[in-house]
Backbone as ProteinMPNN parsed JSONL, in Angstrom:
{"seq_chain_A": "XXXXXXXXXXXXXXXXXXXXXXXXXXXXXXXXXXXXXXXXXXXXXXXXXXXXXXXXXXXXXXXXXXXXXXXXXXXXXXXXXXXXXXXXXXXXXXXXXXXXXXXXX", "coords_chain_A": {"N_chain_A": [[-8.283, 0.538, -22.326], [-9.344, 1.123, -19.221], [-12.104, 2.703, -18.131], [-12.61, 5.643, -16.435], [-12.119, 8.145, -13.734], [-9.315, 10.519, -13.371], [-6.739, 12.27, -11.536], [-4.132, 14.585, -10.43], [-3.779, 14.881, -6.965], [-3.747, 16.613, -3.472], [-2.298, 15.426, -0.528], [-4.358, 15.045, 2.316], [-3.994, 13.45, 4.844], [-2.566, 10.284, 6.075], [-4.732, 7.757, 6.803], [-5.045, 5.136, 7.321], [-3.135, 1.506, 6.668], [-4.246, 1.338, 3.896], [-6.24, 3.265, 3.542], [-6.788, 6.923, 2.444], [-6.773, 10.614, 2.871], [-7.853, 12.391, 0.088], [-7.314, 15.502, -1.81], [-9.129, 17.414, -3.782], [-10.991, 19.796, -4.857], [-12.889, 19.06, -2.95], [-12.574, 17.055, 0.059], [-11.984, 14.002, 0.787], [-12.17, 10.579, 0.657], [-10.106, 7.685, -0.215], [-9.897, 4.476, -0.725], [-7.789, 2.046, -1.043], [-7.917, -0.052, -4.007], [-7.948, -3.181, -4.587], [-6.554, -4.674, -2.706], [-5.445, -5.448, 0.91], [-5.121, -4.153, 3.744], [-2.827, -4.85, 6.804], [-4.354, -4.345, 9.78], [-4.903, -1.584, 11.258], [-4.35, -1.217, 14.371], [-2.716, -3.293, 14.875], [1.019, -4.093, 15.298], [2.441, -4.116, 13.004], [0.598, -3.48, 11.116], [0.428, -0.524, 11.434], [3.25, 0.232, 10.937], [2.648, -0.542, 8.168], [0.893, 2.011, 7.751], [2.371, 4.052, 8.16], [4.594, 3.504, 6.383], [3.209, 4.389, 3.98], [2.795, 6.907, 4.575], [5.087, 8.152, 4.816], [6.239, 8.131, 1.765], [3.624, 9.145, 0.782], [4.071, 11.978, 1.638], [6.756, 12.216, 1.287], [6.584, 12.133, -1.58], [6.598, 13.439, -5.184], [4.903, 13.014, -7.087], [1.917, 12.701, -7.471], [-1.056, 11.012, -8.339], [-4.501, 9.922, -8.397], [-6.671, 7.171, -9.458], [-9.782, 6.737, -10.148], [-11.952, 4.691, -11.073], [-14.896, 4.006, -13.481], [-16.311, 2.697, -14.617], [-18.056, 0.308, -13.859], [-20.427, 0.926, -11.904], [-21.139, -0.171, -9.13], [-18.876, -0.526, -8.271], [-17.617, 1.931, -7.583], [-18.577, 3.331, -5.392], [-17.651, 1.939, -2.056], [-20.187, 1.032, -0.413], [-20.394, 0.265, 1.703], [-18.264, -0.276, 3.398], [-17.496, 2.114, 4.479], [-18.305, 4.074, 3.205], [-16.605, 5.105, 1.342], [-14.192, 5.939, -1.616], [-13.181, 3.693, -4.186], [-10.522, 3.172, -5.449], [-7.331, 3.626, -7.576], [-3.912, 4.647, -6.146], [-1.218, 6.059, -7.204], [2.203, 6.768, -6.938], [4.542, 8.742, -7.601], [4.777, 7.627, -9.902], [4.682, 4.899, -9.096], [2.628, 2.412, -8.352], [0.852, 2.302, -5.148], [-0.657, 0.246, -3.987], [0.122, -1.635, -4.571], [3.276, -1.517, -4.023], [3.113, -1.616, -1.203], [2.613, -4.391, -1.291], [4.713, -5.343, -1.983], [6.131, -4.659, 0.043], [5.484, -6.234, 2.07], [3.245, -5.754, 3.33], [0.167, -6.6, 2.957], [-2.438, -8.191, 3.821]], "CA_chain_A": [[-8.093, 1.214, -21.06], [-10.743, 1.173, -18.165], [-12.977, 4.032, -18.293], [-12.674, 6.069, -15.088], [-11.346, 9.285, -13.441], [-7.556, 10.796, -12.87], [-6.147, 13.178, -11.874], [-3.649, 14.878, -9.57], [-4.378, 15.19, -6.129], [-3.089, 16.632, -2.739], [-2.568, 14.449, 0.641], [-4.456, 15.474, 3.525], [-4.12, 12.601, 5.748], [-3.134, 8.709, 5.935], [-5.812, 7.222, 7.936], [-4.24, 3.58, 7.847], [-2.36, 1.565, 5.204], [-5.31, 1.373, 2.65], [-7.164, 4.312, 3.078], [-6.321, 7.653, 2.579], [-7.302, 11.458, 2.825], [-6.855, 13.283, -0.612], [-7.889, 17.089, -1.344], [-9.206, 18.038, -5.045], [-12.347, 20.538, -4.561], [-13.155, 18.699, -1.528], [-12.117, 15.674, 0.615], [-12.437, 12.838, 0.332], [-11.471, 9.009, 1.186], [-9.632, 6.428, -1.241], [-9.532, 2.585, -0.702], [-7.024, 1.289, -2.587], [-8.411, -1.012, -4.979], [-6.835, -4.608, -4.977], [-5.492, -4.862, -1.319], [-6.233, -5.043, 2.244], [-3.214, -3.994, 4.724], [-3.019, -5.82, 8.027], [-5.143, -3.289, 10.41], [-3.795, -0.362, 12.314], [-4.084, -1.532, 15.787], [-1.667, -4.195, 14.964], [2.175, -3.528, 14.724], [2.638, -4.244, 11.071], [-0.498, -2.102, 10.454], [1.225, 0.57, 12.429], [4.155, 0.173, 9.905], [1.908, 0.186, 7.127], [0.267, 3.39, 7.805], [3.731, 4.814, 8.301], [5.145, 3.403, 5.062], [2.519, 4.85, 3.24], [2.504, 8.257, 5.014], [6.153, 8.561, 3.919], [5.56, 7.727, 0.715], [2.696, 10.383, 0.239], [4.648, 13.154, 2.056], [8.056, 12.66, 0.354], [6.24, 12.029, -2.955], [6.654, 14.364, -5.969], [3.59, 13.508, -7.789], [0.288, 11.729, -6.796], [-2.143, 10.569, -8.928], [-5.5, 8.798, -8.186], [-7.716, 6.962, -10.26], [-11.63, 6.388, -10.007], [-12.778, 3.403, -12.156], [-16.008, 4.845, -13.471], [-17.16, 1.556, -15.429], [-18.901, -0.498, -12.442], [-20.772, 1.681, -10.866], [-20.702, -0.737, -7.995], [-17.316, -0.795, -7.381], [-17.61, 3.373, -7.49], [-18.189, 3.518, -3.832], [-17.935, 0.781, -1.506], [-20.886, 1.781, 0.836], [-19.966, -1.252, 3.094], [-16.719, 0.142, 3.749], [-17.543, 3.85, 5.365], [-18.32, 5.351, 2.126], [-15.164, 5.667, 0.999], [-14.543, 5.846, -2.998], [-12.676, 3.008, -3.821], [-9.094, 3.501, -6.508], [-5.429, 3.439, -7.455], [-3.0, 5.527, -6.175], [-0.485, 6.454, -7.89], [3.183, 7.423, -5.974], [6.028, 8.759, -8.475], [4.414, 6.702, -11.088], [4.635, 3.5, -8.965], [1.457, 1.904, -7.716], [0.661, 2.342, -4.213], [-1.376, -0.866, -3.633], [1.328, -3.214, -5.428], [4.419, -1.018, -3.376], [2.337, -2.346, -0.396], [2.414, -5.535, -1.27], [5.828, -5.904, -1.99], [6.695, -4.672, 1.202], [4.941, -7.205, 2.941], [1.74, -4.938, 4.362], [-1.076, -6.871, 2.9], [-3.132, -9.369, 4.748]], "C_chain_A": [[-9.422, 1.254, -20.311], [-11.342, 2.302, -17.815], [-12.901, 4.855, -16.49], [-12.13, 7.689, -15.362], [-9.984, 9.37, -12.659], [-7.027, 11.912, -12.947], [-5.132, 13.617, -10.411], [-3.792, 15.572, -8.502], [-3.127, 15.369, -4.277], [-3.106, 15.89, -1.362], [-2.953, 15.625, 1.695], [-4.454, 14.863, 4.242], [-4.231, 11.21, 5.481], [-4.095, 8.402, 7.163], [-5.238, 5.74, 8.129], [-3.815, 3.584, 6.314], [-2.848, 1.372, 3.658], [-6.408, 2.134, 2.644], [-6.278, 5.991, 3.768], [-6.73, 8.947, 2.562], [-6.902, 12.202, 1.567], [-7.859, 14.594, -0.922], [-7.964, 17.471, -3.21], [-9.667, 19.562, -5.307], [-12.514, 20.645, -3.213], [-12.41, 17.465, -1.318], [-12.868, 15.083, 0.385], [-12.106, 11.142, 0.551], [-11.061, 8.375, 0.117], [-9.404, 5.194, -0.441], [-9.175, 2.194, -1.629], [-7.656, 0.129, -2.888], [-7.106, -2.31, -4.852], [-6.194, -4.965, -4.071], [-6.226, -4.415, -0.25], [-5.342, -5.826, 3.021], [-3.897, -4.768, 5.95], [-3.379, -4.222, 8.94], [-4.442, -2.946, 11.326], [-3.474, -0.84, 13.931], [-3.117, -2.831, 16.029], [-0.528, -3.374, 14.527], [2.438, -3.318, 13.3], [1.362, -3.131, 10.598], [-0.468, -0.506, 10.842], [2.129, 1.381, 11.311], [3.882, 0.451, 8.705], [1.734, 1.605, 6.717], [1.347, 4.636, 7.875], [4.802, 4.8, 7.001], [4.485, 4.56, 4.302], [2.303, 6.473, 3.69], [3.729, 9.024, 4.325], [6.251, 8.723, 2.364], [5.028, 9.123, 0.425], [3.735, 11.711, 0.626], [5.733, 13.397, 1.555], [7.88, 12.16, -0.879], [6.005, 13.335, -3.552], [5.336, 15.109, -6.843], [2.806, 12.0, -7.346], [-0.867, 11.878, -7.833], [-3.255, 9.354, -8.486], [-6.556, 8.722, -9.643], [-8.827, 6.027, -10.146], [-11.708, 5.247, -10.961], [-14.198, 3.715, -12.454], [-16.669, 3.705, -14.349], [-17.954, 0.79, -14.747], [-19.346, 0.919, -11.64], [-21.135, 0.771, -9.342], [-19.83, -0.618, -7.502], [-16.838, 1.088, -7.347], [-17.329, 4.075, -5.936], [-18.632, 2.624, -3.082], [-18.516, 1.765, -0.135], [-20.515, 0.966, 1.554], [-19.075, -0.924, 3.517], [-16.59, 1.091, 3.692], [-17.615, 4.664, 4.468], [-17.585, 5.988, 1.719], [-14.982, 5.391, -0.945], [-13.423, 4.316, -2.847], [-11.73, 2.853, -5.684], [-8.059, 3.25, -6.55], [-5.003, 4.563, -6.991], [-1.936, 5.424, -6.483], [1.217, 7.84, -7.512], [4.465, 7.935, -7.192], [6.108, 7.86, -9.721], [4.481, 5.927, -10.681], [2.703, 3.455, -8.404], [1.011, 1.387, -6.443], [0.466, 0.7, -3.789], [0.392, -1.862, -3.85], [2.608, -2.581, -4.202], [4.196, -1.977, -1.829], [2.773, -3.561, -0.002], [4.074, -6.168, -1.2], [6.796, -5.947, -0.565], [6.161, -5.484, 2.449], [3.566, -6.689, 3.684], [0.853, -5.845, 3.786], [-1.364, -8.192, 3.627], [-2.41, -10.666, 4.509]], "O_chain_A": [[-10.488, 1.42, -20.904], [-10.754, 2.895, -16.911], [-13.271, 4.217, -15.504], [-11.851, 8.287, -16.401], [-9.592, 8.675, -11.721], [-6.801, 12.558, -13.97], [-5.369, 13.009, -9.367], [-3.942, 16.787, -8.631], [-2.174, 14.655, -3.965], [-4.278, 15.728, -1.019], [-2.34, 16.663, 1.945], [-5.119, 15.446, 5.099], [-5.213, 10.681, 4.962], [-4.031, 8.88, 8.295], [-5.033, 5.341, 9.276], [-3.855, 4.384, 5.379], [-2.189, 1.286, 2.621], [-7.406, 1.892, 1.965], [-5.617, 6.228, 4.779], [-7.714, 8.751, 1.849], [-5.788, 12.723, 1.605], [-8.967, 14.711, -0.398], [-6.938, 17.758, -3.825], [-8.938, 20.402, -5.835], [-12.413, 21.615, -2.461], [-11.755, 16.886, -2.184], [-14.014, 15.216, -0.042], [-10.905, 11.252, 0.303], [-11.879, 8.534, -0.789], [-8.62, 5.165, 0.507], [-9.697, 1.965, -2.72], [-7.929, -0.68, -2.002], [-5.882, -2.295, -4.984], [-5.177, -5.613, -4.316], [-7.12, -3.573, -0.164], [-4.947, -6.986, 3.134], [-5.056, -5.165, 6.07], [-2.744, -3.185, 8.744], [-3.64, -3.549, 12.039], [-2.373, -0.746, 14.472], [-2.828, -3.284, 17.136], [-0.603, -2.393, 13.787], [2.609, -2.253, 12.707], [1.427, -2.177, 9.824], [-1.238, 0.405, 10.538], [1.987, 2.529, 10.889], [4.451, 1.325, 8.051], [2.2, 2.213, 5.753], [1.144, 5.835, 7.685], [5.576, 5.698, 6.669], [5.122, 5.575, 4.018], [1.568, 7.167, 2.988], [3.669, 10.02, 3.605], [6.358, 9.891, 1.991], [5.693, 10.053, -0.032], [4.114, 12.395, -0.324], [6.009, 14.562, 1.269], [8.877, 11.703, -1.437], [5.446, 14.251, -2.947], [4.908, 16.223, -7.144], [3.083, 10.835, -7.062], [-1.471, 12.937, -8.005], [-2.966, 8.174, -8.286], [-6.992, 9.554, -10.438], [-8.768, 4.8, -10.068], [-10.982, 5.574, -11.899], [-14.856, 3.674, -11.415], [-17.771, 4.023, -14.795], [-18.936, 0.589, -15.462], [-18.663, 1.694, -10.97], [-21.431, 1.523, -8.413], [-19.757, -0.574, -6.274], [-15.675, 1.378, -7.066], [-16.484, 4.842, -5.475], [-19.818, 2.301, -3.161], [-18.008, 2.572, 0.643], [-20.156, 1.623, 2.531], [-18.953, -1.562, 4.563], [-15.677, 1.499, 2.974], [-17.187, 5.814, 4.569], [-17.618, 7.214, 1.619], [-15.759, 4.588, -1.462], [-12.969, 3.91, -1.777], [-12.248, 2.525, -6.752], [-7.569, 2.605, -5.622], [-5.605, 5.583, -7.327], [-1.407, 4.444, -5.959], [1.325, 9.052, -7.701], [5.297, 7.069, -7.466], [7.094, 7.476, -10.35], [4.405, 5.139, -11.623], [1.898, 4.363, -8.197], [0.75, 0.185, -6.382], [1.397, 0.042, -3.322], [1.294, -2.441, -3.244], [2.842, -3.45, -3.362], [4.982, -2.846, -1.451], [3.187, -3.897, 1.108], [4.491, -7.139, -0.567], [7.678, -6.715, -0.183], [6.473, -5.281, 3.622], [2.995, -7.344, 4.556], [0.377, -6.135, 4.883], [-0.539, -9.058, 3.92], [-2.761, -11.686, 5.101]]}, "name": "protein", "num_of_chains": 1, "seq": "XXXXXXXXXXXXXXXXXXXXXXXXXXXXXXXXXXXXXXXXXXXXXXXXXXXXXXXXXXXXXXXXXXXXXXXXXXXXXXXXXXXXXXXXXXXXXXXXXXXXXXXXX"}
């Protein structure tokens, strides 16, 4: 198993369809790991951000998880200092749900 952090966390805000606001302690940003949605100012990235809002809001349980083995890939400063993880929708896998629905690039 890949050494990291997990645990269950509350939504405060999608920001688009691969990054998200969640609430432990404090806020905070996630970039899903492994994907990169077609960008908000396009229709489909519109859709995205709307999939995924549903999703979080009529989800039961939410889990994210940190990867804590690369400390490189910990927080992608290049990309607004956002941490960068899985999320975790009803036990499915955000990123992959994504994908199936046609959102990624």
């Amino acid at each position: 198993m890949e050494p990291g952090y997990c645990t269950k966390v509350d939504v405060v805000r999608v920001i688009d369809g691969d990054t998200i606001e969640f609430e432990i302690r404090r806020r905070f940003h996630i970039r899903l790991r492994d994907i990169d949605v077609v960008e908000f100012n396009t229709l489909r990235g519109k859709k995205a951000t709307e999939f995924v809002r549903k999703r979080l809001f009529d989800a039961e349980d939410i889990k994210i998880f940190i990867p804590t083995g690369d400390s490189l890939k910990l927080m992608d400063i290049n990309s607004f200092e956002r941490l960068v993880g899985d999320v975790e929708v009803d036990g499915k896998n955000l990123a992959e749900l994504l994908r199936e629905n046609g959102y990624n690039k």
